[in-house]
VMD Tcl script that builds the backbone (N, CA, C; Angstrom):
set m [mol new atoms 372]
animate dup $m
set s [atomselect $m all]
$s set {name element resname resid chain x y z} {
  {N N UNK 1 A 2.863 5.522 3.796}
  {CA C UNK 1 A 3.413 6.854 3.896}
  {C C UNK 1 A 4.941 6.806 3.828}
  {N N UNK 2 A 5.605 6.450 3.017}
  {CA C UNK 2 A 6.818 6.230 2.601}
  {C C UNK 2 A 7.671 7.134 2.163}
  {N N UNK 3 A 7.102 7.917 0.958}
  {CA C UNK 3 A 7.716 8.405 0.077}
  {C C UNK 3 A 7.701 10.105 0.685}
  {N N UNK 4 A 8.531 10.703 1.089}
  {CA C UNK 4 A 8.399 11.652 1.768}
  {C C UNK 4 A 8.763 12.990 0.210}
  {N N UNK 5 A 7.654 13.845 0.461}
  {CA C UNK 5 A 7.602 15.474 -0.264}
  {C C UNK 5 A 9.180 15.610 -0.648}
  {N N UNK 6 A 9.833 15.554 0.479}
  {CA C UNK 6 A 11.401 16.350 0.326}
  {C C UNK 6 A 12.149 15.754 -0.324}
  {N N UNK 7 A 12.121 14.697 -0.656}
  {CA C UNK 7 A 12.618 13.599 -1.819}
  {C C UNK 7 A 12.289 13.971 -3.182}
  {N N UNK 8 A 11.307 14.275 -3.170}
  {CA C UNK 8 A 10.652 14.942 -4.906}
  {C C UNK 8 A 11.053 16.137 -5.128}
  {N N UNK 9 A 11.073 16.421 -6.857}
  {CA C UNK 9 A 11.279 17.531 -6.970}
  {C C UNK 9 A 9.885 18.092 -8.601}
  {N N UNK 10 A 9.786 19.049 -8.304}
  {CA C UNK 10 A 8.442 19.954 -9.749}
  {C C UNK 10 A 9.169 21.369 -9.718}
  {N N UNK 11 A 8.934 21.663 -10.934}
  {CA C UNK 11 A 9.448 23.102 -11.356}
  {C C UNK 11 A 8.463 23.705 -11.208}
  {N N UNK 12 A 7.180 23.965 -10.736}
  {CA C UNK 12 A 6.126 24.798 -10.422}
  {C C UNK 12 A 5.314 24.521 -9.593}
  {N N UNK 13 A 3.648 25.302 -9.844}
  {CA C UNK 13 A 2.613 24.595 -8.858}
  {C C UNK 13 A 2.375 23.179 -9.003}
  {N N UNK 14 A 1.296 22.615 -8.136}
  {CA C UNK 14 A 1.413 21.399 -8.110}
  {C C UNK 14 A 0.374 20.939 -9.097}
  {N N UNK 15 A 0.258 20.119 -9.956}
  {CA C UNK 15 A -0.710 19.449 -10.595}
  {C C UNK 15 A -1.107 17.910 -9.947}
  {N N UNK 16 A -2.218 17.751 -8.823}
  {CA C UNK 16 A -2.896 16.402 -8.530}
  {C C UNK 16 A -2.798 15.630 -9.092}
  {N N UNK 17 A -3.205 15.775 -10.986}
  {CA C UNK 17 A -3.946 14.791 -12.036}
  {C C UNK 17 A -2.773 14.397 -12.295}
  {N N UNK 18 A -1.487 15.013 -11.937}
  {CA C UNK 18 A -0.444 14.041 -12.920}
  {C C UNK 18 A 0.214 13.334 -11.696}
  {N N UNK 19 A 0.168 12.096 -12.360}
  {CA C UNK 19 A 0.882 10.783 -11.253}
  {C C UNK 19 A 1.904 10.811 -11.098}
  {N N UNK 20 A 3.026 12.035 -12.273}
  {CA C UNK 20 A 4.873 12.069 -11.382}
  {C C UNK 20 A 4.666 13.732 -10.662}
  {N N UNK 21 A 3.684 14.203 -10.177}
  {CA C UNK 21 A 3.428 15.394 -9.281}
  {C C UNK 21 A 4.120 15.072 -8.021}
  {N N UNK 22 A 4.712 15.974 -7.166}
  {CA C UNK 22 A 5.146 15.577 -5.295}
  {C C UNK 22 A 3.289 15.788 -4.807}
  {N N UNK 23 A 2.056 16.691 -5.755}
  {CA C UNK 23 A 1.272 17.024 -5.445}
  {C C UNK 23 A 0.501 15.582 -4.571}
  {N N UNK 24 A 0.556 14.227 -5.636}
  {CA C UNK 24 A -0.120 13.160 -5.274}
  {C C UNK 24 A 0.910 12.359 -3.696}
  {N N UNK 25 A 1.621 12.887 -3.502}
  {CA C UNK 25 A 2.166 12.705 -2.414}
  {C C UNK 25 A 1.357 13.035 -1.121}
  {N N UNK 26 A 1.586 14.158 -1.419}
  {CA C UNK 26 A 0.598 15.218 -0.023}
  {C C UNK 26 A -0.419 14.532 0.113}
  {N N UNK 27 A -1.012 14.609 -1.186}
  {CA C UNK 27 A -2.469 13.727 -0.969}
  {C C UNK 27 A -2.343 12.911 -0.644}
  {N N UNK 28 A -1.847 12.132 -0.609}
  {CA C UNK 28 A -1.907 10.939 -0.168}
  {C C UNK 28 A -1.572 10.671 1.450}
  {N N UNK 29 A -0.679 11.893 2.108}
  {CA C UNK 29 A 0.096 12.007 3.363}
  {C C UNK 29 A -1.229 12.390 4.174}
  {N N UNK 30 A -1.806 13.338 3.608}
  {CA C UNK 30 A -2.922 14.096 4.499}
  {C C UNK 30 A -4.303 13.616 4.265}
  {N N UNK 31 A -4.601 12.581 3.246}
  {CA C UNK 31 A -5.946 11.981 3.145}
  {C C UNK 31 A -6.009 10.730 4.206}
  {N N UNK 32 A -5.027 10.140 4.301}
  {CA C UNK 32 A -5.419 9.151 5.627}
  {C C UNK 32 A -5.963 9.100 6.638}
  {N N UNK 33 A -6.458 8.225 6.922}
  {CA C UNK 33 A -8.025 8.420 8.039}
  {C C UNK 33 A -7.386 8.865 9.400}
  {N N UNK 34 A -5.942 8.552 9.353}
  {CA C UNK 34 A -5.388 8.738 10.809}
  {C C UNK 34 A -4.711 10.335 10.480}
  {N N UNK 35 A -4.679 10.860 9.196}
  {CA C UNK 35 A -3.902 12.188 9.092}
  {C C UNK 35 A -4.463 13.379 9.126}
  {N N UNK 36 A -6.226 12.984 8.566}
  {CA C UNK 36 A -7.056 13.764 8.994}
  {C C UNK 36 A -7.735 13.935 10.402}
  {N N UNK 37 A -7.782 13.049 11.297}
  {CA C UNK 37 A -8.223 13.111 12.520}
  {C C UNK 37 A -7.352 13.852 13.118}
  {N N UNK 38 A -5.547 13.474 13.331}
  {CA C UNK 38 A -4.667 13.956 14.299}
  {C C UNK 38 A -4.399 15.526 13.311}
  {N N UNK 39 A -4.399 15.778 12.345}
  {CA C UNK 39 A -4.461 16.865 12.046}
  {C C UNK 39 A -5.274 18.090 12.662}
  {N N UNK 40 A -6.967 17.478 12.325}
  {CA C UNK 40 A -8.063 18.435 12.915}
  {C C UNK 40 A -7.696 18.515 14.707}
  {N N UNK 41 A -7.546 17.349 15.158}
  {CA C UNK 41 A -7.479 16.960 16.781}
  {C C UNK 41 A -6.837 18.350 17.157}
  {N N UNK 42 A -5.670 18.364 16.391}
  {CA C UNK 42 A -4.316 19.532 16.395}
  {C C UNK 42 A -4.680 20.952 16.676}
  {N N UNK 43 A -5.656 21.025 15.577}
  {CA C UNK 43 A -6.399 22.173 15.375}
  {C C UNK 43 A -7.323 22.564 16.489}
  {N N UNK 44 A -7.919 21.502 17.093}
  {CA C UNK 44 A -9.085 21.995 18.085}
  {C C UNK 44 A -8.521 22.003 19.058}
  {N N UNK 45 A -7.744 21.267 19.506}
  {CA C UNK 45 A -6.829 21.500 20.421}
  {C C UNK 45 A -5.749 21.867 21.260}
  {N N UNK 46 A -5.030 22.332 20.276}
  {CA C UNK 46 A -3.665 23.299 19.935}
  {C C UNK 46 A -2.317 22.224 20.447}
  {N N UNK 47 A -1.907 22.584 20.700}
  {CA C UNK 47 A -0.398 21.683 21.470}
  {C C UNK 47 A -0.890 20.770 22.272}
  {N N UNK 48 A -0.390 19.429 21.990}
  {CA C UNK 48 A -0.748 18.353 22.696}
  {C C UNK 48 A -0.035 17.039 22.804}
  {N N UNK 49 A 0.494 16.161 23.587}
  {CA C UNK 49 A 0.917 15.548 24.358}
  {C C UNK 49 A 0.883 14.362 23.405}
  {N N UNK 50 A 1.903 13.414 22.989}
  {CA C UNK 50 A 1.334 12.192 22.603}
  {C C UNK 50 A 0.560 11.350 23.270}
  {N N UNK 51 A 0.453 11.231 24.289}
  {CA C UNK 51 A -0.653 10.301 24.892}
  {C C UNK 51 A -2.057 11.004 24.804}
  {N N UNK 52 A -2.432 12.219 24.799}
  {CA C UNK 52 A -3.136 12.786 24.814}
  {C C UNK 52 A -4.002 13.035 23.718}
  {N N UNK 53 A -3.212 12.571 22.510}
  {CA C UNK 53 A -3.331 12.671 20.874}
  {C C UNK 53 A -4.143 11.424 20.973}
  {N N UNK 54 A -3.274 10.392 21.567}
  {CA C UNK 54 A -3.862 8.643 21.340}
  {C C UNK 54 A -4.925 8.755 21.735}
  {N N UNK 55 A -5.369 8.927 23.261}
  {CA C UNK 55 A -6.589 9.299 23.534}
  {C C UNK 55 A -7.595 9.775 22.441}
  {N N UNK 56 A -7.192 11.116 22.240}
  {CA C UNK 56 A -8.073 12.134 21.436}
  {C C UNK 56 A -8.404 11.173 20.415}
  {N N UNK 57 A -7.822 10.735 19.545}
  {CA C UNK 57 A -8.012 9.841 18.270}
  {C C UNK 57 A -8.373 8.710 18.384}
  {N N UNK 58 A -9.553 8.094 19.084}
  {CA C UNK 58 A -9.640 6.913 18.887}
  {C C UNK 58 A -9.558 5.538 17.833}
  {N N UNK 59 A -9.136 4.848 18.947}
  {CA C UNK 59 A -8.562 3.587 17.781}
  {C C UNK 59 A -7.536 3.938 17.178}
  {N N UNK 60 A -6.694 4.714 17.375}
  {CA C UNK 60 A -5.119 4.626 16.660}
  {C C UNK 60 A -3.923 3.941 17.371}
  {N N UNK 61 A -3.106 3.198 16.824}
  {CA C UNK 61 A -2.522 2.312 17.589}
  {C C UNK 61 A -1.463 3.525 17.392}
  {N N UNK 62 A -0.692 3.344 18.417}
  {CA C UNK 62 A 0.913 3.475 18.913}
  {C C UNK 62 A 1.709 3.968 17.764}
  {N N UNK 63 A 1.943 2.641 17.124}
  {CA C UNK 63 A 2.662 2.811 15.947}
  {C C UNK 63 A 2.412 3.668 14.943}
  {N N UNK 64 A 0.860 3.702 14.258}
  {CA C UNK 64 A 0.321 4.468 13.103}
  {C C UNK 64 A 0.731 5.891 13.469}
  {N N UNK 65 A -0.145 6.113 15.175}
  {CA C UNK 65 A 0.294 7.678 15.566}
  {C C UNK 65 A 1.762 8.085 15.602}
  {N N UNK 66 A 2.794 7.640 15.543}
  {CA C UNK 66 A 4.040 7.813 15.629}
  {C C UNK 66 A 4.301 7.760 14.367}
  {N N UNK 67 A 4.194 7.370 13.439}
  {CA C UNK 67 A 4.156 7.069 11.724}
  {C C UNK 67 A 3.579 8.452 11.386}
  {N N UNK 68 A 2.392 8.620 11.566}
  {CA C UNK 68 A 1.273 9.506 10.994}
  {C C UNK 68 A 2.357 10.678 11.488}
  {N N UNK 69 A 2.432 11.298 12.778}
  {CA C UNK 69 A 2.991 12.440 13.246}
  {C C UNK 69 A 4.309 12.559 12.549}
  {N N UNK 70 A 5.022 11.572 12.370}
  {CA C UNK 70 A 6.335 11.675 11.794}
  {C C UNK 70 A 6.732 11.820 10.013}
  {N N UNK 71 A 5.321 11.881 9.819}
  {CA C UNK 71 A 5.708 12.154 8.125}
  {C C UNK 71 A 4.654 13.459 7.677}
  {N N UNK 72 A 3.736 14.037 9.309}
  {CA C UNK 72 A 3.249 15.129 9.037}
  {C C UNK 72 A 4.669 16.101 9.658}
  {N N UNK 73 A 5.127 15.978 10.461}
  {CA C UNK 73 A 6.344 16.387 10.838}
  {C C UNK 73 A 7.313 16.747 9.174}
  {N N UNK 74 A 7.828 15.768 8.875}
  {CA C UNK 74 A 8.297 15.146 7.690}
  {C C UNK 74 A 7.931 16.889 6.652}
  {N N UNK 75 A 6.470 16.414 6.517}
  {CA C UNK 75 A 6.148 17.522 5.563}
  {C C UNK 75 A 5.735 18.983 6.030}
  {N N UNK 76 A 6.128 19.187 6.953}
  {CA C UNK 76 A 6.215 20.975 7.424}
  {C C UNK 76 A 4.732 21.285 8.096}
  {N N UNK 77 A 3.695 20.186 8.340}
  {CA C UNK 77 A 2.613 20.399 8.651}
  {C C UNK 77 A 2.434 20.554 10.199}
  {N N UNK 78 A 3.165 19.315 11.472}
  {CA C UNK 78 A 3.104 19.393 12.430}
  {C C UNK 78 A 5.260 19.594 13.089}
  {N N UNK 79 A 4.659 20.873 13.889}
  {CA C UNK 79 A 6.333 20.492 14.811}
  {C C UNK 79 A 5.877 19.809 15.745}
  {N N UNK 80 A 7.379 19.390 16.455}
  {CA C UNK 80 A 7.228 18.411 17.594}
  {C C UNK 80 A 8.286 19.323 18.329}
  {N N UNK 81 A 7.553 19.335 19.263}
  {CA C UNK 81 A 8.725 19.879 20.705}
  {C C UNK 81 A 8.487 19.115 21.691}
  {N N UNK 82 A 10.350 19.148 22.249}
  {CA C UNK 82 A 11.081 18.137 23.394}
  {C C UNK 82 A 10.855 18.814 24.340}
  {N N UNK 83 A 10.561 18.760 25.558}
  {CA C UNK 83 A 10.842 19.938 26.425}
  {C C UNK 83 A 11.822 19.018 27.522}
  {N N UNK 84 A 12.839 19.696 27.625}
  {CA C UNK 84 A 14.160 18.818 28.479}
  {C C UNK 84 A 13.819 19.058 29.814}
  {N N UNK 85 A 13.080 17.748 30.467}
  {CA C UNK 85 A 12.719 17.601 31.524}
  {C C UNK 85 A 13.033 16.004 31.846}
  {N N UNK 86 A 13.104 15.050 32.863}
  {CA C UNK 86 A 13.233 14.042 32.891}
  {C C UNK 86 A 12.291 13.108 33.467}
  {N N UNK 87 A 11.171 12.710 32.936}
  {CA C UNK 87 A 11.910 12.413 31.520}
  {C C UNK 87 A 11.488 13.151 30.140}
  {N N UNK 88 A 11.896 13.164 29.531}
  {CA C UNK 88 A 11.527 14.472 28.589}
  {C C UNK 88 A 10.155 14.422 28.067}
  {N N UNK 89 A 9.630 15.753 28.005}
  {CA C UNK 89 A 7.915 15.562 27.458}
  {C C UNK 89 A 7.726 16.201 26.115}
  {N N UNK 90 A 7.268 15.551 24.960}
  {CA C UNK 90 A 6.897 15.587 23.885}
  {C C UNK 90 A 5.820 15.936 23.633}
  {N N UNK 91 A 5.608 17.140 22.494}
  {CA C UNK 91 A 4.199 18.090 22.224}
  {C C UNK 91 A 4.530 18.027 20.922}
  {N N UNK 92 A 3.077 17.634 20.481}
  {CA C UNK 92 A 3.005 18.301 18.977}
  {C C UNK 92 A 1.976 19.161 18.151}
  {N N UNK 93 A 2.316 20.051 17.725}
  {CA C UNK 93 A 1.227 21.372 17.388}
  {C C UNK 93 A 1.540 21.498 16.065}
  {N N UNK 94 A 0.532 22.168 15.571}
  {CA C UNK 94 A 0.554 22.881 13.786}
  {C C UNK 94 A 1.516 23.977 13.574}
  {N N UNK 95 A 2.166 24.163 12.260}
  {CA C UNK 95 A 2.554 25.336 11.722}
  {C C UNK 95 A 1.589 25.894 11.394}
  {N N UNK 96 A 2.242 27.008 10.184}
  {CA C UNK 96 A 1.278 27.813 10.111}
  {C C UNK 96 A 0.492 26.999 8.446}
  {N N UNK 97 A 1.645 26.393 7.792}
  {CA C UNK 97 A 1.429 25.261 6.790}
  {C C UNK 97 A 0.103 24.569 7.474}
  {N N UNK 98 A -0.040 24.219 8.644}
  {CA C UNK 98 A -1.117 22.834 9.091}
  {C C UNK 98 A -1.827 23.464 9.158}
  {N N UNK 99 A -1.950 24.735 9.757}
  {CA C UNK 99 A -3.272 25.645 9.895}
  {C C UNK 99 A -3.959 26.212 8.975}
  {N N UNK 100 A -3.187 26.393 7.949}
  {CA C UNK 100 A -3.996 26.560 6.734}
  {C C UNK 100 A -4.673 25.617 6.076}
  {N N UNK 101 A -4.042 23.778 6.037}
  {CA C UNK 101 A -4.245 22.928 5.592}
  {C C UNK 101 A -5.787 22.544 6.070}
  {N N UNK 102 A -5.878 23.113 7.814}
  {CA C UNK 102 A -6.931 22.295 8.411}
  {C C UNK 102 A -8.105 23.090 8.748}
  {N N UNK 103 A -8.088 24.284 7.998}
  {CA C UNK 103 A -9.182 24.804 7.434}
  {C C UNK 103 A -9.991 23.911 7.209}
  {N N UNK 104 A -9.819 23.502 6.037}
  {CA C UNK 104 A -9.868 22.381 4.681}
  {C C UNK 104 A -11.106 21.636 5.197}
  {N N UNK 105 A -9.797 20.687 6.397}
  {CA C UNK 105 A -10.230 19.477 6.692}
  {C C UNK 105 A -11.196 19.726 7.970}
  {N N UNK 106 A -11.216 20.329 8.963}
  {CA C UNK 106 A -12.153 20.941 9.653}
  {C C UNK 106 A -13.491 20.804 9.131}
  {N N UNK 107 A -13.432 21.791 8.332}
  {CA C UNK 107 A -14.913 21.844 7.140}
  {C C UNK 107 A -15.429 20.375 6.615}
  {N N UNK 108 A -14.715 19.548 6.404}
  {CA C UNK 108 A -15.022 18.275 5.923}
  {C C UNK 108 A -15.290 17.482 6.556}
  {N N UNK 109 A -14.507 17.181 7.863}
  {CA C UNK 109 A -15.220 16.519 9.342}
  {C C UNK 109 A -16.431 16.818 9.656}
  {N N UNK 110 A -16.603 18.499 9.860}
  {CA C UNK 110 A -17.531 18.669 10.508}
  {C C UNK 110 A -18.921 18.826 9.504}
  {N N UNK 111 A -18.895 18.300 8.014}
  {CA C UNK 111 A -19.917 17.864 6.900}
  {C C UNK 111 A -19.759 16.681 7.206}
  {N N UNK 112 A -18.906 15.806 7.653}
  {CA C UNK 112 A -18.907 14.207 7.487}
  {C C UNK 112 A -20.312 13.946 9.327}
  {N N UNK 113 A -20.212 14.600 9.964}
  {CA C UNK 113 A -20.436 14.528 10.710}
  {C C UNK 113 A -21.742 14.733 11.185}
  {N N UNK 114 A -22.219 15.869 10.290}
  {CA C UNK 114 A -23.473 16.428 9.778}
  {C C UNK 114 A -24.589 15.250 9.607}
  {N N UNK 115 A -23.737 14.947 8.426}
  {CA C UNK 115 A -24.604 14.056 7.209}
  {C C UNK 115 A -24.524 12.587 7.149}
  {N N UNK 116 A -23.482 11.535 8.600}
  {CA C UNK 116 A -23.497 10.640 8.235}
  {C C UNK 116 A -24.717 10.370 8.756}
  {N N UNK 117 A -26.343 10.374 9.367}
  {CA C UNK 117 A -27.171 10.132 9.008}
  {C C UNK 117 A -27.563 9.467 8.091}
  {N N UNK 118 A -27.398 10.875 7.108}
  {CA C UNK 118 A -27.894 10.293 5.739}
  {C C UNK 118 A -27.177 9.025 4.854}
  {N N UNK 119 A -26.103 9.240 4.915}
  {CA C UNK 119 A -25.301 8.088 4.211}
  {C C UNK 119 A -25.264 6.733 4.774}
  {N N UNK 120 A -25.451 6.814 6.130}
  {CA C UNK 120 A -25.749 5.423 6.623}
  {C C UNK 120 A -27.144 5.171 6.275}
  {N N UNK 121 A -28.124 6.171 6.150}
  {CA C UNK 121 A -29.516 5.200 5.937}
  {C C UNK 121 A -29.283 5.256 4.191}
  {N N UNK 122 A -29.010 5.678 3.670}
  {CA C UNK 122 A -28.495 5.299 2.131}
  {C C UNK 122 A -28.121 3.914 1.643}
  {N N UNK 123 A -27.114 3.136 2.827}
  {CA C UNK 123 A -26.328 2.277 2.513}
  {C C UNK 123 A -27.252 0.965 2.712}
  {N N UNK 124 A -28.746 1.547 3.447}
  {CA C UNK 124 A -29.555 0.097 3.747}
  {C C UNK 124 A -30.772 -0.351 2.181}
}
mol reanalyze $m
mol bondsrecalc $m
mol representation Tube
mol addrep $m
């Protein structure tokens, strides 16, 4: 997750299929296994705590979640608020960008979730 949206530039909508798109960016920002979890997490949960995120998301290390949040941050999907207390406490919630995004992904969790049944007895 390197290459951050705001670095690129397209004179219109986005085209996926073409490989100099900022489009294959996004995709790439929000298809990660850790971008879709803390995304939806976001969603079901509204404002939430980094430790509380780690929790929520199992198996995400430290680092990834601080990576992951910081380049959904990055791309207008999640804010982060400080609240000046000591020691200061950190929340991070959706725009209105993430909330539209996690429609999406909502719907797709909760088919992945459905049906891995089936796909695991598929795979024998």
């Amino acid at each position: 997750m390197s290459t951050q949206v705001s670095e690129l530039s397209w004179p219109g909508p986005g085209d996926a299929f073409d490989s100099d798109c900022p489009a294959r960016v996004v995709l790439d920002h929000i298809t990660s296994k850790w971008a879709v979890l803390v995304l939806v997490a976001l969603r079901e949960d509204g404002e939430t705590r980094f430790s509380a995120l780690r929790r929520r998301v199992g198996g995400v290390s430290e680092k990834m979640l601080a990576q992951t949040l910081r380049t959904l941050e990055a791309d207008g999907f999640v804010v982060r608020t400080v609240l000046p207390t000591t020691p200061p406490q950190v929340s991070y919630s959706l725009t209105e960008l993430g909330l539209d995004l996690t429609v999406h992904l909502s719907g797709l969790i909760g088919w992945i979730n459905a049906r891995v049944p089936e796909v695991v007895a598929s795979t024998r």
